[in-house]
BALOBA-1460 file (C-alpha; in Angstrom, 3 decimals):
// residues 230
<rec num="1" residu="x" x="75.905" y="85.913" z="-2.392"/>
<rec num="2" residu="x" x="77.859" y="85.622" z="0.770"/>
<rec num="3" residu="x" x="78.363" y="81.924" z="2.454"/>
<rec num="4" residu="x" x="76.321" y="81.046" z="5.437"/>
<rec num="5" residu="x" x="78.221" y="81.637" z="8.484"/>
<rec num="6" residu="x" x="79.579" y="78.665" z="10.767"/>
<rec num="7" residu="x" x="77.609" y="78.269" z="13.560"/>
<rec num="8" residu="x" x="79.916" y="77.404" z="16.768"/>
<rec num="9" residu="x" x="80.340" y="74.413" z="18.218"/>
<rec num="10" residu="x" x="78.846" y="74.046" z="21.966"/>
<rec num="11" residu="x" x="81.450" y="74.027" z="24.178"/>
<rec num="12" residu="x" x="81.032" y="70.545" z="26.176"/>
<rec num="13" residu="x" x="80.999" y="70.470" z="30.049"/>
<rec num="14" residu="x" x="84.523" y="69.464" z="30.494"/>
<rec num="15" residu="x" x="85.865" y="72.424" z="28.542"/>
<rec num="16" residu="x" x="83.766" y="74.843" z="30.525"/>
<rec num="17" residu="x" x="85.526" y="72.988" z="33.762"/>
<rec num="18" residu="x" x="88.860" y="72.899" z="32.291"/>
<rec num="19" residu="x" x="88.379" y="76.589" z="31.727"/>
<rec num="20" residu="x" x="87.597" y="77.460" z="35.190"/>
<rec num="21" residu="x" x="90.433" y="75.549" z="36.753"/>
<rec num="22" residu="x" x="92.446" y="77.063" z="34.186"/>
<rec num="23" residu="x" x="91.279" y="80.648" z="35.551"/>
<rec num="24" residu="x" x="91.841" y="79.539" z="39.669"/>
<rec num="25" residu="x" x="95.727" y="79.243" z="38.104"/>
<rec num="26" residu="x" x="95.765" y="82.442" z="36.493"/>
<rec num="27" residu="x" x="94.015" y="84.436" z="39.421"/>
<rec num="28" residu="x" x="97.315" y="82.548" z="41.131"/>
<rec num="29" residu="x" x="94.808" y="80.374" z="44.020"/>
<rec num="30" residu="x" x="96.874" y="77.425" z="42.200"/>
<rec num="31" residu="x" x="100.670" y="77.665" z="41.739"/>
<rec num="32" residu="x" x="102.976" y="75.893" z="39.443"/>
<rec num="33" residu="x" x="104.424" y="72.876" z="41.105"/>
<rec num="34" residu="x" x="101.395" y="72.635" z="43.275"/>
<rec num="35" residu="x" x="99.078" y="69.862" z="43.624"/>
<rec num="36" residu="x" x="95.353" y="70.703" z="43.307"/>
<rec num="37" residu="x" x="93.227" y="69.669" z="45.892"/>
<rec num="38" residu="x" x="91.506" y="66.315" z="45.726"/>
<rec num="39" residu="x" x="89.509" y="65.329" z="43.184"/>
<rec num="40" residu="x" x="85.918" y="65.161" z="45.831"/>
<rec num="41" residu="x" x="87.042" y="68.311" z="46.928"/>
<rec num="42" residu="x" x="87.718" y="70.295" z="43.845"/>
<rec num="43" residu="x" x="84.435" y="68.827" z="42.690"/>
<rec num="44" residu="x" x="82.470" y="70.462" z="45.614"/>
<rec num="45" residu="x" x="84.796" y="73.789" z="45.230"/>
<rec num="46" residu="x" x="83.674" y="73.835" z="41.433"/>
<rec num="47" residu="x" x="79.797" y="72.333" z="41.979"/>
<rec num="48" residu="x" x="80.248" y="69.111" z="39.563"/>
<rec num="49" residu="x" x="80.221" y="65.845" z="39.434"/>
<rec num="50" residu="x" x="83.618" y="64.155" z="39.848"/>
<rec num="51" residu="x" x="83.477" y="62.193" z="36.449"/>
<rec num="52" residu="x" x="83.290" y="65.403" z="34.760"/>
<rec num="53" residu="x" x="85.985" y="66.891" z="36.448"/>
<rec num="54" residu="x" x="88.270" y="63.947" z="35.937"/>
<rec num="55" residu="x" x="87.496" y="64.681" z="32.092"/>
<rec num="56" residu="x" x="88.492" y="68.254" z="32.575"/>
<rec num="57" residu="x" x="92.151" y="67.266" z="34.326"/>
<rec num="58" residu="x" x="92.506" y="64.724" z="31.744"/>
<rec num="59" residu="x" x="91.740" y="67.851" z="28.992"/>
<rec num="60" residu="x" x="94.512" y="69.937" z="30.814"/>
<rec num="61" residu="x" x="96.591" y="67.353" z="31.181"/>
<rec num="62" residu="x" x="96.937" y="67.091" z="26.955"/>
<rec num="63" residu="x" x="97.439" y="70.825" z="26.944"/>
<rec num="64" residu="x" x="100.085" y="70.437" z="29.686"/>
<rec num="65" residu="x" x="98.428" y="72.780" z="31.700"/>
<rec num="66" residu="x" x="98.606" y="70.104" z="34.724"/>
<rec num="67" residu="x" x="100.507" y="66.697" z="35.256"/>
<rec num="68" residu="x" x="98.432" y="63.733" z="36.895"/>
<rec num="69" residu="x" x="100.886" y="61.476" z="38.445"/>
<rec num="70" residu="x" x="98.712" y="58.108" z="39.484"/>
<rec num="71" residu="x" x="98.544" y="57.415" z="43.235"/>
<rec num="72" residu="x" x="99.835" y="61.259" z="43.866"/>
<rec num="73" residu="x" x="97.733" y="64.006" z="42.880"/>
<rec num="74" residu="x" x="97.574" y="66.534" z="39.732"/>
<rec num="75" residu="x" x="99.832" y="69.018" z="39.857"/>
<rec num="76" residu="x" x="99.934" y="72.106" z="38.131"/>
<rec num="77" residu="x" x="103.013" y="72.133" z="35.649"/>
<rec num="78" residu="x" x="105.143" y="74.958" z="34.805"/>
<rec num="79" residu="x" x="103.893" y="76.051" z="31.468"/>
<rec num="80" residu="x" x="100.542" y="76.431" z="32.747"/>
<rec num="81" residu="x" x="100.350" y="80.313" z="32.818"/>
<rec num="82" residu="x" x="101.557" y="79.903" z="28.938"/>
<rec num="83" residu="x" x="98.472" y="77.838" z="27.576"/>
<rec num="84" residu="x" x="95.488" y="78.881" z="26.191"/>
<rec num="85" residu="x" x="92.682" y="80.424" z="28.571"/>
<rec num="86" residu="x" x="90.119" y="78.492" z="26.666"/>
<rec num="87" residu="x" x="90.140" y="74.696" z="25.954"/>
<rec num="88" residu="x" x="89.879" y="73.248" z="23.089"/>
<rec num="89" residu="x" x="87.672" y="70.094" z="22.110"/>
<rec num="90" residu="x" x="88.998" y="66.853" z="22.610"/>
<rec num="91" residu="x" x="86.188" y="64.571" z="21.703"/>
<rec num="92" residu="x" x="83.131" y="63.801" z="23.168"/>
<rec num="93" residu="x" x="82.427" y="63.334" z="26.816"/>
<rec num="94" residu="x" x="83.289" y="59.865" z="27.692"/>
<rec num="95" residu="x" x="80.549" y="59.467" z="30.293"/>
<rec num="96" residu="x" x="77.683" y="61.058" z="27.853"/>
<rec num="97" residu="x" x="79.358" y="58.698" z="25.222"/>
<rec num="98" residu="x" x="79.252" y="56.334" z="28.076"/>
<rec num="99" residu="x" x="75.312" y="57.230" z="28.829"/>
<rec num="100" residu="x" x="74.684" y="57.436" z="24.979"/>
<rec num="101" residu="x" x="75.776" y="53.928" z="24.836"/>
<rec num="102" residu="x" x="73.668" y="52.389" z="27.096"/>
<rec num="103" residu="x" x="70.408" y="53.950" z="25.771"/>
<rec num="104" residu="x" x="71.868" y="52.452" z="22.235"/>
<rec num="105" residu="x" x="72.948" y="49.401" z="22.749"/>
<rec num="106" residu="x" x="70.438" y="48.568" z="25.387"/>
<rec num="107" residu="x" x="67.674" y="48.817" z="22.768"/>
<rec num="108" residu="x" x="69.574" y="47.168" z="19.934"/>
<rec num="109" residu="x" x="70.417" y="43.817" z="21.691"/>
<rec num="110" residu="x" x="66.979" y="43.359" z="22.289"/>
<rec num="111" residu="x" x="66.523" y="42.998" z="18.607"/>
<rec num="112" residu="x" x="69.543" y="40.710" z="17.981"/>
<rec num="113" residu="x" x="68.155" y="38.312" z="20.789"/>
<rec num="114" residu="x" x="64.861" y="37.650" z="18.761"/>
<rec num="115" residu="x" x="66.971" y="36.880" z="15.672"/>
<rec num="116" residu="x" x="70.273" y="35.284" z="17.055"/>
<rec num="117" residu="x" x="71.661" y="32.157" z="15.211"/>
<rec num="118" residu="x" x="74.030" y="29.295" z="16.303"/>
<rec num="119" residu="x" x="76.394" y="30.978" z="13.920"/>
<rec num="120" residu="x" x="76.636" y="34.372" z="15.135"/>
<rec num="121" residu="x" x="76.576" y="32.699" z="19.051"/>
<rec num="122" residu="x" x="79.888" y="30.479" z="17.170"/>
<rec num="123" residu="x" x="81.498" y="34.016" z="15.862"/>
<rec num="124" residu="x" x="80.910" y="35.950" z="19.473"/>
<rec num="125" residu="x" x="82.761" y="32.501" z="21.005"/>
<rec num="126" residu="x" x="85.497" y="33.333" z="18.727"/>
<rec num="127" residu="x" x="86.005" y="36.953" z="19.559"/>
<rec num="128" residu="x" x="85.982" y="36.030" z="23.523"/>
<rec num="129" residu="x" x="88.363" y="33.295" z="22.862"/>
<rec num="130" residu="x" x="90.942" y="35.473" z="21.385"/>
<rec num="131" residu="x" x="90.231" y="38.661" z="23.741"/>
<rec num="132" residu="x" x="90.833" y="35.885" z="26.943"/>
<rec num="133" residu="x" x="94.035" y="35.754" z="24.695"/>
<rec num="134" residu="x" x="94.692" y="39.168" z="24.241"/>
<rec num="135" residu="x" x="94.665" y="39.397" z="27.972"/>
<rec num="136" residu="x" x="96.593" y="37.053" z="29.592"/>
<rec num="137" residu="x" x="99.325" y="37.843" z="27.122"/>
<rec num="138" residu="x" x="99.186" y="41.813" z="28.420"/>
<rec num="139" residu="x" x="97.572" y="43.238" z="25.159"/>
<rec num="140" residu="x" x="94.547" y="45.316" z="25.386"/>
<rec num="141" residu="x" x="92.031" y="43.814" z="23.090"/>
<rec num="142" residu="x" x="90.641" y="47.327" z="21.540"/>
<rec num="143" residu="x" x="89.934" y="45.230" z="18.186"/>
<rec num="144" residu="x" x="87.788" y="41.696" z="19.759"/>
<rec num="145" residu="x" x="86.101" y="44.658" z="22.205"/>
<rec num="146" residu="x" x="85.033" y="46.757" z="19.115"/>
<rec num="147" residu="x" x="84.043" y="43.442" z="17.024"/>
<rec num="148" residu="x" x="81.760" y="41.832" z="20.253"/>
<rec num="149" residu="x" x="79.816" y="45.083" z="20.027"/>
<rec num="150" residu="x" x="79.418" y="45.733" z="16.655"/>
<rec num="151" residu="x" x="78.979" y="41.758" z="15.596"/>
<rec num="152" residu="x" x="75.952" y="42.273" z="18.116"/>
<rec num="153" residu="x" x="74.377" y="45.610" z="16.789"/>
<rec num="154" residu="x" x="74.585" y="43.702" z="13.455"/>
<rec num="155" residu="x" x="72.586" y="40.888" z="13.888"/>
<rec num="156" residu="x" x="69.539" y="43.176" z="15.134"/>
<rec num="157" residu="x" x="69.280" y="43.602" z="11.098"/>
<rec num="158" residu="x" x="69.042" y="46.655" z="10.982"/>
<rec num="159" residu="x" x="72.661" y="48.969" z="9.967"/>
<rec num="160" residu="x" x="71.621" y="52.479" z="10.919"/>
<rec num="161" residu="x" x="71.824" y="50.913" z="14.336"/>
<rec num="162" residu="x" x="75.181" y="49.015" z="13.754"/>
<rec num="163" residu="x" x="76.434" y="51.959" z="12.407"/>
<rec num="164" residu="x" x="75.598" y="54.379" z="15.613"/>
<rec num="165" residu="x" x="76.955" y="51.400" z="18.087"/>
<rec num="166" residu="x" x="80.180" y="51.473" z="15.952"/>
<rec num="167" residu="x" x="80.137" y="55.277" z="15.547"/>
<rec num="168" residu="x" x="79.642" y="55.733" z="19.163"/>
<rec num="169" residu="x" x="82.222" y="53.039" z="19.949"/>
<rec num="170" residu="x" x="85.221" y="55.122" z="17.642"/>
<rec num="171" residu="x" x="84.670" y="57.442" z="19.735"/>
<rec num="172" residu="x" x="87.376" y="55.704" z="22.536"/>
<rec num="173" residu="x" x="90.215" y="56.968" z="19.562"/>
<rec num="174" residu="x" x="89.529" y="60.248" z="20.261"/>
<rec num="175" residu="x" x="91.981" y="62.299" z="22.703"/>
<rec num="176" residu="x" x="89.814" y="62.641" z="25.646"/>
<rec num="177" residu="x" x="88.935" y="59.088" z="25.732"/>
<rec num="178" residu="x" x="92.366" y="57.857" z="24.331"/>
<rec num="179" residu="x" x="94.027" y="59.486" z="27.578"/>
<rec num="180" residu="x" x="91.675" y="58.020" z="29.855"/>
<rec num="181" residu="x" x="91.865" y="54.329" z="28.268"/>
<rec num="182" residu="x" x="95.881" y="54.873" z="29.088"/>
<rec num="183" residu="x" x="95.394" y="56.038" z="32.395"/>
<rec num="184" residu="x" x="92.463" y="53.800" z="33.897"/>
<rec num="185" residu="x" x="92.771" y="50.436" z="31.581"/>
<rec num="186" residu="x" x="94.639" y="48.030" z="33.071"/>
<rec num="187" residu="x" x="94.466" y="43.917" z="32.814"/>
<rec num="188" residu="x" x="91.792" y="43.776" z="35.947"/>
<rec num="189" residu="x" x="89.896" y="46.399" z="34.126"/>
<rec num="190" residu="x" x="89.740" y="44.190" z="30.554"/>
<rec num="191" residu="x" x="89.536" y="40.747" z="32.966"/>
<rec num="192" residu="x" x="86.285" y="42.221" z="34.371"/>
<rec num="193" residu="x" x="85.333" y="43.592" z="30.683"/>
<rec num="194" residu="x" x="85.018" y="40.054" z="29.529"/>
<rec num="195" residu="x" x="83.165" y="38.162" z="31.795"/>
<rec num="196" residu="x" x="80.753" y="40.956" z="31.627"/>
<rec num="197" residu="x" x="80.706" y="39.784" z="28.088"/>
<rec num="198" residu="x" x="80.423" y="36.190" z="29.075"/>
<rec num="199" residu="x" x="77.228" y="36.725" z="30.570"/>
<rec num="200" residu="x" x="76.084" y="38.886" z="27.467"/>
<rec num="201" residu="x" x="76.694" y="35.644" z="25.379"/>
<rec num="202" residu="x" x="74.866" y="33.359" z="27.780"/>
<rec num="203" residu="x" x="71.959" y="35.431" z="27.594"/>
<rec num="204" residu="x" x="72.091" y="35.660" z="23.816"/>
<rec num="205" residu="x" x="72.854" y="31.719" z="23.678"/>
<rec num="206" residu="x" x="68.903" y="31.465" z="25.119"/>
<rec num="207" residu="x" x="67.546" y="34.226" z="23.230"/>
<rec num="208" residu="x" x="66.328" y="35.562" z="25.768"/>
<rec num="209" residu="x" x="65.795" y="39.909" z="25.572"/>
<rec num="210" residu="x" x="65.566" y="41.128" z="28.522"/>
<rec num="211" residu="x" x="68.303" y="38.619" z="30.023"/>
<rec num="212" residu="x" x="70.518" y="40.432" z="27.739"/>
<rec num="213" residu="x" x="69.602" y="43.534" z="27.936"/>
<rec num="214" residu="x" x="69.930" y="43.159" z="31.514"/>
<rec num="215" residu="x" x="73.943" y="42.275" z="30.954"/>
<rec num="216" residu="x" x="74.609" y="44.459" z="28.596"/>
<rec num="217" residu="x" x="73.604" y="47.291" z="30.892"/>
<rec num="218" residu="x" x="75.401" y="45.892" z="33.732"/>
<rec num="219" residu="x" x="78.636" y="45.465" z="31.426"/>
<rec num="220" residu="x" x="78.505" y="49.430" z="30.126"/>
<rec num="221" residu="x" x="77.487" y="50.894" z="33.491"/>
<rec num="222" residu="x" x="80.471" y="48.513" z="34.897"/>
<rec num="223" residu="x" x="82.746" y="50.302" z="32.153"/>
<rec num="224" residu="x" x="81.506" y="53.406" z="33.052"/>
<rec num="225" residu="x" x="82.780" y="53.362" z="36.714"/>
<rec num="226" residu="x" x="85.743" y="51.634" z="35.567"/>
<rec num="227" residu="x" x="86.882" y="54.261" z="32.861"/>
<rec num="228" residu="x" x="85.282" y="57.590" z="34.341"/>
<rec num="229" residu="x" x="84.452" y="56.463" z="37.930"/>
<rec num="230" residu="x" x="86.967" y="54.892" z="39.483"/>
């Protein structure tokens, strides 16, 4: 009895972008050495939104197909006429993952609010402590970021929640998001990160739902611009 065959994986927005950049270079409209045209105006050239083309350039930027040189441009490199014609997955979309986030977390720190205990407001001080720490000594704080979320998602009580909120979170390690935390992460970027978590924590400090909810939407949309937007 034969196997069942593998059904193929959809081939996310920025790959179907990335692909037709990719054939504007072959059809020769966009030379080596060349910058591409900005990114509002590709976006209108191409019909999509400009945080789905940035995820595109930053695709063909890992295949080498183009170079993005901050404050420049994106250029198309030389060995872009000897890559593939078809991109390959990177990870998810960060502003879906972004999106998906929101919708998550949104609805799980409603749930943590109702059930939040002077401990768990003592082990989120902790985490901003050391991430004001990580900062001002010119480390990303990936790790107290990760923990503030999850330490959250866990105190709803219920861990097929947690789990999504630190599944989706993981998702910054893949290559697609990876490159963008490099490119657009700076120490404004995490300054801005935690006092958006500051006013998470005051909310959660009066239980209060919606007051948290509210901040915890304004912190992911605020990451959103800041990582995909900008």
């Amino acid at each position: 009895m034969s196997g069942q065959a593998k059904i193929a994986e959809p081939r996310r927005l920025y790959q179907q972008i990335a692909d037709q950049i990719r054939e504007l270079i072959d059809m020769g409209e966009f030379l080596p050495g060349t910058r591409l045209p900005a990114e509002r105006e590709l976006a209108q050239k191409l019909g999509v939104s400009r945080p789905s083309l940035r995820e595109a350039l930053i695709a063909l930027e890992i295949d080498n197909t183009v170079e993005i040189r901050m404050g420049s441009g994106v250029y198309v490199s030389a060995e872009a006429l000897q890559t593939t014609h078809h991109t390959k997955s990177l990870g998810d979309s960060p502003s879906e993952l972004m999106q998906a986030r929101g919708a998550l977390e949104g609805a799980t720190i409603v749930l943590a609010a109702s059930r939040m205990t002077d401990e768990t407001i003592a082990t989120l001080r902790q985490i901003l402590n050391t991430m004001q720490r990580e900062i001002e000594a010119g480390r990303k704080p990936l790790d107290q970021d990760r923990l503030f979320h999850v330490t959250i998602a866990e105190q709803s009580g219920n861990s097929v929640l947690a789990r999504m909120v630190a599944n989706l979170f993981d998702e910054r390690h893949s290559p697609i998001s990876a490159q963008l935390r490099v490119k657009f992460e700076d120490r404004d970027t995490w300054t801005h990160a935690l006092q958006e978590h500051e006013a998470i924590l005051a909310a959660l400090e009066l239980k209060d739902p919606l007051l948290a909810q509210a901040a915890m939407h304004t912190h992911l949309e605020g990451s959103k611009r800041r990582w995909v937007e900008n």
